[in-house]
C-alpha positions as protocol buffer text, in pm:
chain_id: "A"
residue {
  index: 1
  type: UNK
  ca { x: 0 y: 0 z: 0 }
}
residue {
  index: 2
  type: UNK
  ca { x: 155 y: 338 z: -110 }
}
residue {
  index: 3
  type: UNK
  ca { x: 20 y: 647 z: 65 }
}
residue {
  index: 4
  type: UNK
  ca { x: 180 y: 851 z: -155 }
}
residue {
  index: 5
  type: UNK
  ca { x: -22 y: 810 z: -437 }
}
residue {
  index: 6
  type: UNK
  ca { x: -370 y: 818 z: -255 }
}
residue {
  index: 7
  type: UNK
  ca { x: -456 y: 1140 z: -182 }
}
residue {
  index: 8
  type: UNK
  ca { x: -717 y: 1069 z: 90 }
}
residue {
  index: 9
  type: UNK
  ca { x: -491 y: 878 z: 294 }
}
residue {
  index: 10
  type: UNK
  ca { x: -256 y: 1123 z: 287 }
}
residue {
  index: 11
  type: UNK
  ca { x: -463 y: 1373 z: 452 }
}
residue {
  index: 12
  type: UNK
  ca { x: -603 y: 1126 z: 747 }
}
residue {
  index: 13
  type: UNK
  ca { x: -298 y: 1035 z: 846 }
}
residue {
  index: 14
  type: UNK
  ca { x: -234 y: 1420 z: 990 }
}
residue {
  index: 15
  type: UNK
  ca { x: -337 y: 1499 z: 1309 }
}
residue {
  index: 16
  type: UNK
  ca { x: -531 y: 1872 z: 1207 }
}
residue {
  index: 17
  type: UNK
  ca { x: -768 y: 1653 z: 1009 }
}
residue {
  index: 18
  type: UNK
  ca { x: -845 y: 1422 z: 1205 }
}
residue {
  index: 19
  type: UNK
  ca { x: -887 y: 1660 z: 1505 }
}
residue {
  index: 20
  type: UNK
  ca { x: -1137 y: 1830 z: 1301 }
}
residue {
  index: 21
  type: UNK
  ca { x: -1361 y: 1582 z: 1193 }
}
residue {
  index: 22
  type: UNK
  ca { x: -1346 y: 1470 z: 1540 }
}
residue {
  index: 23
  type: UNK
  ca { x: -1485 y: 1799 z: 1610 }
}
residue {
  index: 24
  type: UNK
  ca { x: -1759 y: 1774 z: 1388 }
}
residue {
  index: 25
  type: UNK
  ca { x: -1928 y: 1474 z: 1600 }
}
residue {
  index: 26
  type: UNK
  ca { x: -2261 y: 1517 z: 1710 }
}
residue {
  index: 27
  type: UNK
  ca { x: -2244 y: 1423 z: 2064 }
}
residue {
  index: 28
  type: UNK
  ca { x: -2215 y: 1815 z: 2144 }
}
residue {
  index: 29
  type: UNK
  ca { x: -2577 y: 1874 z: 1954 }
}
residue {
  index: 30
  type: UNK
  ca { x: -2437 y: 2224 z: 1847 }
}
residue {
  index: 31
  type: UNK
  ca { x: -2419 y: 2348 z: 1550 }
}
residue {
  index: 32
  type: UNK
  ca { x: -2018 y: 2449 z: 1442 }
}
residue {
  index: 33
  type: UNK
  ca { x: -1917 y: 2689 z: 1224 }
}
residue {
  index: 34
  type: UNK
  ca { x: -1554 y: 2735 z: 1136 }
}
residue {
  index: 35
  type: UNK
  ca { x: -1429 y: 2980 z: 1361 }
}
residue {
  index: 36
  type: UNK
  ca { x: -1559 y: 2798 z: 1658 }
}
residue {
  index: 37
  type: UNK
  ca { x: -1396 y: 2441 z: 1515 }
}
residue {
  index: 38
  type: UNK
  ca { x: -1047 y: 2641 z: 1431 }
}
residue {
  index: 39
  type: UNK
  ca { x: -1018 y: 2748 z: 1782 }
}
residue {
  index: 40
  type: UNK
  ca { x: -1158 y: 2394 z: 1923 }
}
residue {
  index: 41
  type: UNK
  ca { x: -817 y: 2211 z: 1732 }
}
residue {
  index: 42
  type: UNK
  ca { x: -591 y: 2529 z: 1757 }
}
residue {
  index: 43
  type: UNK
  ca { x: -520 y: 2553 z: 1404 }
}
residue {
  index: 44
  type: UNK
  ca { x: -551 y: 2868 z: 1218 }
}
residue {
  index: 45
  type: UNK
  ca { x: -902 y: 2968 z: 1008 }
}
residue {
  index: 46
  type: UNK
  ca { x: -744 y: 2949 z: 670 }
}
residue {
  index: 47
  type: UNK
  ca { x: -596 y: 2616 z: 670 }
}
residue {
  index: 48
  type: UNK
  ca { x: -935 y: 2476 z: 884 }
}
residue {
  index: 49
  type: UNK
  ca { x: -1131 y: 2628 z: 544 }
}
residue {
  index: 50
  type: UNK
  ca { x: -893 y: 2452 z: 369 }
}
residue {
  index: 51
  type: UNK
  ca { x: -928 y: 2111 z: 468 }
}
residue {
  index: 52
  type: UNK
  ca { x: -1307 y: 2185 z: 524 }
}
residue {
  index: 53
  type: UNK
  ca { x: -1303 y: 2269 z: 123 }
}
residue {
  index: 54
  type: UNK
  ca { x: -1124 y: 1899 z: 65 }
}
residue {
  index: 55
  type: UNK
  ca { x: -1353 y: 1707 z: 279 }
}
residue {
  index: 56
  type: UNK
  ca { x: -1643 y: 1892 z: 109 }
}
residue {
  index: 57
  type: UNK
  ca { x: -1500 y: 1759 z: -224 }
}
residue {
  index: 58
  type: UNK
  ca { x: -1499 y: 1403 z: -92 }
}
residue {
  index: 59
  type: UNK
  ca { x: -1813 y: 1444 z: 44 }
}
residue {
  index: 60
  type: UNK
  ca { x: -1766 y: 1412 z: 401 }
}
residue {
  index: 61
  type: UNK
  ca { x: -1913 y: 1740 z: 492 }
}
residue {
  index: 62
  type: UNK
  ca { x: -2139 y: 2019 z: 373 }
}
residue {
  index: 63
  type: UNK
  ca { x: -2207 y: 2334 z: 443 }
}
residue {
  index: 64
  type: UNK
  ca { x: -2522 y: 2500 z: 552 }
}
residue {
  index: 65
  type: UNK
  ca { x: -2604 y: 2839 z: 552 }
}
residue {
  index: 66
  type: UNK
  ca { x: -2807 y: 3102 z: 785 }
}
residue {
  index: 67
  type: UNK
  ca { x: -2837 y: 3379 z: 756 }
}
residue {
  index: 68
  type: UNK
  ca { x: -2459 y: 3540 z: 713 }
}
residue {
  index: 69
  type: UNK
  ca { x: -2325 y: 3256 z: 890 }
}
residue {
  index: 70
  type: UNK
  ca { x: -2211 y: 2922 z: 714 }
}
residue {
  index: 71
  type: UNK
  ca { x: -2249 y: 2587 z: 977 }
}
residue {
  index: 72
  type: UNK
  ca { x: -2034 y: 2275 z: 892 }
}
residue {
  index: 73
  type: UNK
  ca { x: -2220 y: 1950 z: 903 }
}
residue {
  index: 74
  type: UNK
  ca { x: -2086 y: 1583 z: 838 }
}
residue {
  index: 75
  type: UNK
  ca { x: -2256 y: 1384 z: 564 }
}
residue {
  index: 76
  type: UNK
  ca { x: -2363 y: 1007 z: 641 }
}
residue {
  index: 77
  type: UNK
  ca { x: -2032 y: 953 z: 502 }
}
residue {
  index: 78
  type: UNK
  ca { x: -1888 y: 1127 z: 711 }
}
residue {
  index: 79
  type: UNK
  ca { x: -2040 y: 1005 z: 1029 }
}
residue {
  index: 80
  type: UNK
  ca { x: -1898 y: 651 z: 936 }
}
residue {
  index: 81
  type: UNK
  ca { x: -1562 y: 778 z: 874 }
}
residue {
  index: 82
  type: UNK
  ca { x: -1587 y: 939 z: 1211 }
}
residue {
  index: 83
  type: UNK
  ca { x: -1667 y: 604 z: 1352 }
}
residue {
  index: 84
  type: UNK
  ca { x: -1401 y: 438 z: 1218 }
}
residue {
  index: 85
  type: UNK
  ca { x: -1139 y: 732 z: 1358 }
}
residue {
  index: 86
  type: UNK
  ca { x: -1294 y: 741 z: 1688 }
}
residue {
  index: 87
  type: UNK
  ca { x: -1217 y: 323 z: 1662 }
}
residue {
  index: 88
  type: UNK
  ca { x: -856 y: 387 z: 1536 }
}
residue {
  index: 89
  type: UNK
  ca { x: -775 y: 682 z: 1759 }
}
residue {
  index: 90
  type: UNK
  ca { x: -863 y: 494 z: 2055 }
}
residue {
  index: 91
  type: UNK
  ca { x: -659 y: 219 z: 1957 }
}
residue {
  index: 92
  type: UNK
  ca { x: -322 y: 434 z: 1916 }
}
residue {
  index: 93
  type: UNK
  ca { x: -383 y: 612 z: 2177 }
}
residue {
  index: 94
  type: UNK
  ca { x: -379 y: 294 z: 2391 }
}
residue {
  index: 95
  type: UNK
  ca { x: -78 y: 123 z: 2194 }
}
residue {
  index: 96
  type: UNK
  ca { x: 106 y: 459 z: 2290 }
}
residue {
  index: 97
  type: UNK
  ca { x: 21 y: 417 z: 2687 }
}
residue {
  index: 98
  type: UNK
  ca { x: 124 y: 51 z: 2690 }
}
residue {
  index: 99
  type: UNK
  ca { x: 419 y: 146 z: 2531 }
}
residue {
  index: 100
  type: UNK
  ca { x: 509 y: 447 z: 2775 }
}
residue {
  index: 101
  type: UNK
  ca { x: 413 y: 222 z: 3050 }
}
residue {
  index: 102
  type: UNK
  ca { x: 648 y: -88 z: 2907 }
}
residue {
  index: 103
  type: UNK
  ca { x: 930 y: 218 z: 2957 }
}
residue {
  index: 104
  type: UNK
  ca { x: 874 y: 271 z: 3278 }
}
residue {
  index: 105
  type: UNK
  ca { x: 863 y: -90 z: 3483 }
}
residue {
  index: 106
  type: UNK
  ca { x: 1201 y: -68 z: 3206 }
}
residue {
  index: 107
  type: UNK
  ca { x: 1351 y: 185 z: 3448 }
}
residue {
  index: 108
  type: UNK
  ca { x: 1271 y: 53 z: 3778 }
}
């Protein structure tokens, strides 16, 4: 498998992404717009638009607007990608614990 070459994996394996479609759950109930999900993963409006445009194009996400004010929604797409992350995330996370605890009784 060559990451490379595939564009989408490319961008999921990056933290910002992930953090932001992370963000984008519905467990909150509220509706995000981008300068609210910028600050929420500390990454800077114009690269947060940015990645918002390329999940838009891969239909993960869509926009909807009122008023003056554009709201960021995931697609059913995106919900099960969101799923899956949540699954993988989780899963790192842990394999990085083990291995920082494997360090420690290491040292002792």
């Amino acid at each position: 498998m060559e990451i490379k070459n595939n564009s989408a994996m490319s961008l999921f394996l990056r933290e910002k992404p992930v953090r932001l479609l992370l963000s984008l759950r519905s467990t909150d109930k509220k509706a995000k717009y981008v300068s609210i999900i910028s600050r929420d993963i500390n990454c800077t409006y114009s690269h947060t638009v940015r990645l918002l445009d390329e999940f838009k194009q891969l239909g993960l996400v869509k926009f909807v607007k009122v008023s003056r004010v554009k709201y960021i929604e995931l697609t059913e797409k995106g919900k099960d990608l969101v799923h899956d992350l949540e699954g993988v995330v989780r899963g790192l996370s842990k394999m990085k614990f083990e291995k920082s605890e494997k360090g420690e009784k290491e040292e002792k």
